[in-house]
Every structure is written in structure tokens, then in C-alpha cells.
N, C-alpha and C positions, 0 to 999 in steps of 0.2 A: 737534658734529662727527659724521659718517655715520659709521659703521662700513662698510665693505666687506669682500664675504666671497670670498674667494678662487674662483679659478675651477674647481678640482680640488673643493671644498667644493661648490660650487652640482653637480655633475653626480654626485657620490656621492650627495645629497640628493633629484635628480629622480632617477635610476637609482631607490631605496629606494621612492618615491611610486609609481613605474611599477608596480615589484612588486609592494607594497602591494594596488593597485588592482588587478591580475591575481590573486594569490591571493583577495582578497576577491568576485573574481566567481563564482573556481571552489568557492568553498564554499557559494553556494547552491542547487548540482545536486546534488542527493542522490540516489540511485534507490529506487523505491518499495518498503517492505516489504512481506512478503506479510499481514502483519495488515490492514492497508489494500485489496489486493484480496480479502480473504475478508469483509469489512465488506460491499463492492458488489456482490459475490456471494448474501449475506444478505439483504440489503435487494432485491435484485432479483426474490429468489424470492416467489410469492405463494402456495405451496403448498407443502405438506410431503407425505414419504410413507414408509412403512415400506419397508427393504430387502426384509426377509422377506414384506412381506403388502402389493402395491402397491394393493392396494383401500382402504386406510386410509388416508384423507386428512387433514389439518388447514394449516387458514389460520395456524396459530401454531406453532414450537418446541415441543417435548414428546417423551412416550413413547408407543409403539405399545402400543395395549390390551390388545391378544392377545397379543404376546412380550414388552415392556417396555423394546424397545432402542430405540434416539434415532432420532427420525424427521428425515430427510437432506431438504436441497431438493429436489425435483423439476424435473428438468432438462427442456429443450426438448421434447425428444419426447415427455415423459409416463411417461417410466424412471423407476421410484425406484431408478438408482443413485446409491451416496454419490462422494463428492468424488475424482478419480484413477479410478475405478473403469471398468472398459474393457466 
């Protein structure tokens, strides 16, 4: 013998699936943190440079020779300003 499930049952049960299914979509928009755009920012630069001394170049992360502060990407124009810097 079938069981039958009432009709008030069957429409609480697609209502739950519906929502189900809409909350499960909106959990995979996350919006991007900024550690992740400071990665492609990194990896984009090919050149470093000292704030204080822009004639000190290097292809890698490190310290400026002459003062010992951190050598910042080099930006489009060939500024060794650091990151926000106007």
C-alpha cells in the first residue's frame, strides 16, 4: 500500500527546496579580499625601487643598500612611490 503525502506536506517541502536552492547560490559570491589583490599587484611588478633613492633598482623584494628600507614596486611611470602614495 502507497503511502500518500498530503498536499499542504508536499508544498512546505518544495517551498524548503526552493530556498534551499537560493540560499546555496548566494553563498558562492564572496567579494574579493584585498590579500588577493595585493598578490596580482606583486606578481605584476617586474621591478622594485627604493622610495628614498629611485636609482636603486632590483628585479626581486629586498632592502635598499644605501638606507635599508623595503624596496616598494615600481609603478607605471617609473615612481618609486609605495602603495596609496599620491
Amino acid at each position: 500500500m502507497a503511502m500518500l503525502i498530503p498536499g499542504r506536506v508536499m508544498i512546505v517541502v518544495a517551498a524548503l527546496l526552493v530556498a534551499a536552492s537560493a540560499f546555496g547560490c548566494g553563498c558562492a559570491k564572496t567579494a574579493p579580499d584585498d590579500k588577493t589583490n595585493e598578490a596580482k599587484e606583486t606578481t605584476a611588478a617586474k621591478s622594485y625601487t627604493c622610495p628614498m633613492h629611485p636609482e636603486v633598482t632590483s628585479d626581486a623584494p629586498g632592502e635598499c643598500p644605501k638606507c635599508g628600507m623595503d624596496l616598494v614596486p615600481k609603478n607605471d611611470e617609473g615612481a618609486g612611490t609605495a602603495k596609496g602614495g599620491k
